[in-house]
C-alpha positions as CSV (number, residue, x, y, z in Angstrom):
1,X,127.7,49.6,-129.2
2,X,125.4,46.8,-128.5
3,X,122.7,48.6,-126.4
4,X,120.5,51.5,-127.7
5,X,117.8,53.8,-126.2
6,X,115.0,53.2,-129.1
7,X,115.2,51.4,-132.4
8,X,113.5,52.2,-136.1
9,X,113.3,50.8,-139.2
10,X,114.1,53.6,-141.8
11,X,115.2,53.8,-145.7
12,X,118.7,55.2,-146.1
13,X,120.2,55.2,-149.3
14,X,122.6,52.6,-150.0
15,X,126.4,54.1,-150.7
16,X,126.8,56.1,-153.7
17,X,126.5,60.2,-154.6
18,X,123.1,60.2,-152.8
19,X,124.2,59.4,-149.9
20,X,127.1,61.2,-149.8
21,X,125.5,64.5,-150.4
22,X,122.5,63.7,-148.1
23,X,124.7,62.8,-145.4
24,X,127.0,66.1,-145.6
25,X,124.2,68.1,-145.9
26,X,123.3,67.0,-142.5
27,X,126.8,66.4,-141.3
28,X,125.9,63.0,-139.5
29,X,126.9,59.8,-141.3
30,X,124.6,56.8,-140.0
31,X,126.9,54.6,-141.3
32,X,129.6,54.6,-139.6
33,X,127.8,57.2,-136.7
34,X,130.3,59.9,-137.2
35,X,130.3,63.5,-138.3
36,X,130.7,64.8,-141.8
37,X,132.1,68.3,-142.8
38,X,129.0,70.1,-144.4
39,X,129.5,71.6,-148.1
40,X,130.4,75.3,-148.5
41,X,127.2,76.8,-150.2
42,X,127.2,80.0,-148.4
43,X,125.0,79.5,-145.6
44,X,125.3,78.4,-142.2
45,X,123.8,74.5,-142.9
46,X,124.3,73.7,-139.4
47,X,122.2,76.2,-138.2
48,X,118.7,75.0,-140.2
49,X,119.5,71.4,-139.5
50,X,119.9,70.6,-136.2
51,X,116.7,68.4,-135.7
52,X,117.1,65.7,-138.6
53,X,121.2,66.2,-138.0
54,X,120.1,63.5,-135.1
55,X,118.7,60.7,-136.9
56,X,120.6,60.9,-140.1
57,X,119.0,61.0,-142.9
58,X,116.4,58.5,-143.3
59,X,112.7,58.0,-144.5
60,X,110.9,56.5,-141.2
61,X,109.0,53.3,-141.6
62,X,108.8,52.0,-138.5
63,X,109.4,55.7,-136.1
64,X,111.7,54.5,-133.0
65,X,110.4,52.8,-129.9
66,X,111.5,51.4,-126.9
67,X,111.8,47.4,-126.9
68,X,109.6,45.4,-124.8
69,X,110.1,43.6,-121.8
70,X,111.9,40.5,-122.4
71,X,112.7,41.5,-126.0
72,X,116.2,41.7,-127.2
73,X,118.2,43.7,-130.3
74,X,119.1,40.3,-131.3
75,X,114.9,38.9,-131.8
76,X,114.5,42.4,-133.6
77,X,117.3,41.4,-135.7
78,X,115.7,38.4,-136.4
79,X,112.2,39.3,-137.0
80,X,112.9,42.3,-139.3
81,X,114.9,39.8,-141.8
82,X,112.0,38.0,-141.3
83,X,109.7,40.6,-142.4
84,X,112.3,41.6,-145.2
85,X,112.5,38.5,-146.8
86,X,108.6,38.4,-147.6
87,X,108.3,42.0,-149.1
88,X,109.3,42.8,-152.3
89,X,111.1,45.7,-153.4
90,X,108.9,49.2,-153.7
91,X,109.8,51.2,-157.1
92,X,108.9,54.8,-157.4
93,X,108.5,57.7,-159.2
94,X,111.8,60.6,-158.6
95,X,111.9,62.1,-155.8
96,X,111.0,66.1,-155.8
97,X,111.4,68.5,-153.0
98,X,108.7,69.4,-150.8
99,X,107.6,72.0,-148.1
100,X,106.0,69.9,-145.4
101,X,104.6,72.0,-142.4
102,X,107.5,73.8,-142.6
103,X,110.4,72.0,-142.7
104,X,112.1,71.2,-146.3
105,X,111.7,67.5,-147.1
106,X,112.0,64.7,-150.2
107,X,109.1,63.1,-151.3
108,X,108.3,60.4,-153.8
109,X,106.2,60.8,-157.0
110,X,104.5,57.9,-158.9
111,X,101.7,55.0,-157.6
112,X,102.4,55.1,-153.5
113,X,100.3,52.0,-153.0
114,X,103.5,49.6,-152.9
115,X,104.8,51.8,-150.2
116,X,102.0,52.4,-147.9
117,X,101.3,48.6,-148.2
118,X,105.2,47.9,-147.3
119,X,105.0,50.3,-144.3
120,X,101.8,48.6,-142.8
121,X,103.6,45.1,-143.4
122,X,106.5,46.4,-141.0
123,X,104.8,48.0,-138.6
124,X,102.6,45.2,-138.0
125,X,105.4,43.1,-138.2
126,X,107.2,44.6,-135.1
127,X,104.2,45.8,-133.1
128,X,104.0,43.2,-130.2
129,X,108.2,44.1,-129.9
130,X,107.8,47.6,-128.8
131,X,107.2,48.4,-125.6
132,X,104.0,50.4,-124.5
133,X,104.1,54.3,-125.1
134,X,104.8,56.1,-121.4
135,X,103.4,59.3,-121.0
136,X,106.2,61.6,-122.2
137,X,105.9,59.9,-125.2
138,X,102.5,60.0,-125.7
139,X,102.2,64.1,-124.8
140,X,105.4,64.8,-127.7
141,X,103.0,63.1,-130.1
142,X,100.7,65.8,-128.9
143,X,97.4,63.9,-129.0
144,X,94.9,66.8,-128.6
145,X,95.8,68.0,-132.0
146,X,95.2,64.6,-133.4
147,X,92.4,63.5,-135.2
148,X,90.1,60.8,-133.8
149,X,91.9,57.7,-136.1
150,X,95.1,59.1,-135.7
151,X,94.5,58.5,-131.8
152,X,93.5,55.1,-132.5
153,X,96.7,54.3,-134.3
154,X,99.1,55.9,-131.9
155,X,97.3,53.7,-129.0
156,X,97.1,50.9,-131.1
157,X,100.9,51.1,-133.1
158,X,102.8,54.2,-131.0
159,X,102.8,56.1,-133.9
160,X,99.8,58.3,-135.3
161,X,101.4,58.4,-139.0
162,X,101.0,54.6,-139.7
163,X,98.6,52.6,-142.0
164,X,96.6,55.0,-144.0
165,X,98.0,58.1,-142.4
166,X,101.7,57.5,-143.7
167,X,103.4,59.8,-145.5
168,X,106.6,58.6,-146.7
169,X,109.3,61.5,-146.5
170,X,113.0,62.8,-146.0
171,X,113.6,65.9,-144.0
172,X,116.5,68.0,-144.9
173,X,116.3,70.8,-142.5
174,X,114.3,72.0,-139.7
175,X,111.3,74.2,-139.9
176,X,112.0,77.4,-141.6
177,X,110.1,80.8,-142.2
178,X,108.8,81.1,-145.5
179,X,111.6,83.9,-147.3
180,X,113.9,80.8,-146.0
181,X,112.4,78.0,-147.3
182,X,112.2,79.4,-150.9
183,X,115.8,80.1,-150.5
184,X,117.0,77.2,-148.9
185,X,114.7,75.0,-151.5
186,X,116.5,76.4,-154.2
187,X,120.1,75.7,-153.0
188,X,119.2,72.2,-151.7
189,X,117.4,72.0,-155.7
190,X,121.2,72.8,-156.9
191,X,123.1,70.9,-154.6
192,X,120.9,67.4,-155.2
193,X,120.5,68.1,-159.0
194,X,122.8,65.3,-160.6
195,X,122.6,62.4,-157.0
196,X,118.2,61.9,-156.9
197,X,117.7,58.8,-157.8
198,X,114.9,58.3,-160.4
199,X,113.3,56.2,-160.1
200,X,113.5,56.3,-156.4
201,X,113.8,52.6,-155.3
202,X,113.6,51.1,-151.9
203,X,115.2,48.0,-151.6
204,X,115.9,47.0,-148.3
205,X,115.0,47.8,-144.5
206,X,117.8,49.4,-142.4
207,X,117.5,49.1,-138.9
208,X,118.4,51.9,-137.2
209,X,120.0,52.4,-132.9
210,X,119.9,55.7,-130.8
211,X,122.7,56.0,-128.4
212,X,122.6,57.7,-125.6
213,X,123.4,60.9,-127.0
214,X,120.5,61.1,-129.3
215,X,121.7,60.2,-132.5
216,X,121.0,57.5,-134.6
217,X,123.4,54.8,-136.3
218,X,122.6,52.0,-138.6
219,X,123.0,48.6,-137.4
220,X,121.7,46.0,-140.5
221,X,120.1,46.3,-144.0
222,X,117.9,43.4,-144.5
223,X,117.0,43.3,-148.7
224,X,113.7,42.6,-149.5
225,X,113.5,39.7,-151.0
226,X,109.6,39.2,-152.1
């Protein structure tokens, strides 16, 4: 597929056990955009991860946006291994599960300056390739509950968590009620045990393509090469 709706820039874990188990937990492979047979762990996985199922899983750092006029997959192409090439590779603390607004998520530990900084770089880096938010977009971002900067940055970016307001993480499930998250947490705690990677190194950009049916495939890792 040549053509997508939106495009991102995300982490995904290279192959190996942590992607494997990431990507059956959600039963959506980004790789090769196909679905994967969820584990047996005695609960209905499908069920509490419907949301993230679409993207894959991932760890946003540019969130997905419409290309501009006059802009083409193949200048993204280019200006992300652009971008890539001048960043160096961001290493972390493990990564420990997290109870963000309600939804279970992975977050990393350690000195987060290298990441926020990579983040701004790429975001930056891509801005004048987007195209301008429409107003569909701009009422899911639900700007009344934003705070005055966080306006600012979706007007000025089309995202409110950029810049200083990024918070790195990978969603595992949707949001859950509380007796559920504590149960969930500790199943997803077992089932991840022995594949987190510690540290917890990014070391490339992944480009990322929705289709038309909503869900997210990766087109090109671009290492970063600072």
């Amino acid at each position: 597929m040549e053509k997508f709706r939106r495009y991102a820039v995300y982490y995904a874990p290279p192959a190996g056990v942590f992607h494997d188990r990431t990507a059956a937990w959600l039963g959506w492979d980004t790789g090769p955009g196909q679905a994967v047979t969820p584990p047996d762990l005695g609960i209905d996985i499908e069920a509490i991860t419907r949301e993230p199922r679409k993207y894959g899983f991932h760890g946003t750092i540019r969130a997905p946006f419409r290309l501009a006029e006059g802009q083409d997959l193949a200048g993204l192409k280019a200006r992300i291994a652009h971008i890539a090439a001048s960043l160096a590779p961001v290493r972390l603390g493990a990564l420990k599960l997290a109870e963000l607004e309600g939804f279970i998520a992975l977050i990393p530990t350690g000195d987060l300056a290298p990441l926020l900084a990579l983040g701004a770089a790429v975001v930056r880096g891509t801005n004048d390739l987007r195209a301008p938010l429409n107003e569909a977009e701009i009422a899911r971002r639900r700007p009344g509950q934003l705070t005055p900067r966080q306006r600012q940055l979706l007007e000025e970016f089309g995202y409110p968590g950029v810049m200083e307001e990024f918070r790195f993480h990978l969603t595992l499930t949707d949001r859950l009620t509380g007796e559920d998250q504590s149960r969930i947490a500790l199943i997803l705690a077992d089932y991840l045990a022995d594949a987190l990677p510690d540290p917890f190194v990014i070391e490339d950009l992944v480009l990322f393509g929705e289709d038309d049916a909503g869900r997210f495939h990766q087109l090109n890792r671009y290492a970063l090469q600072g």
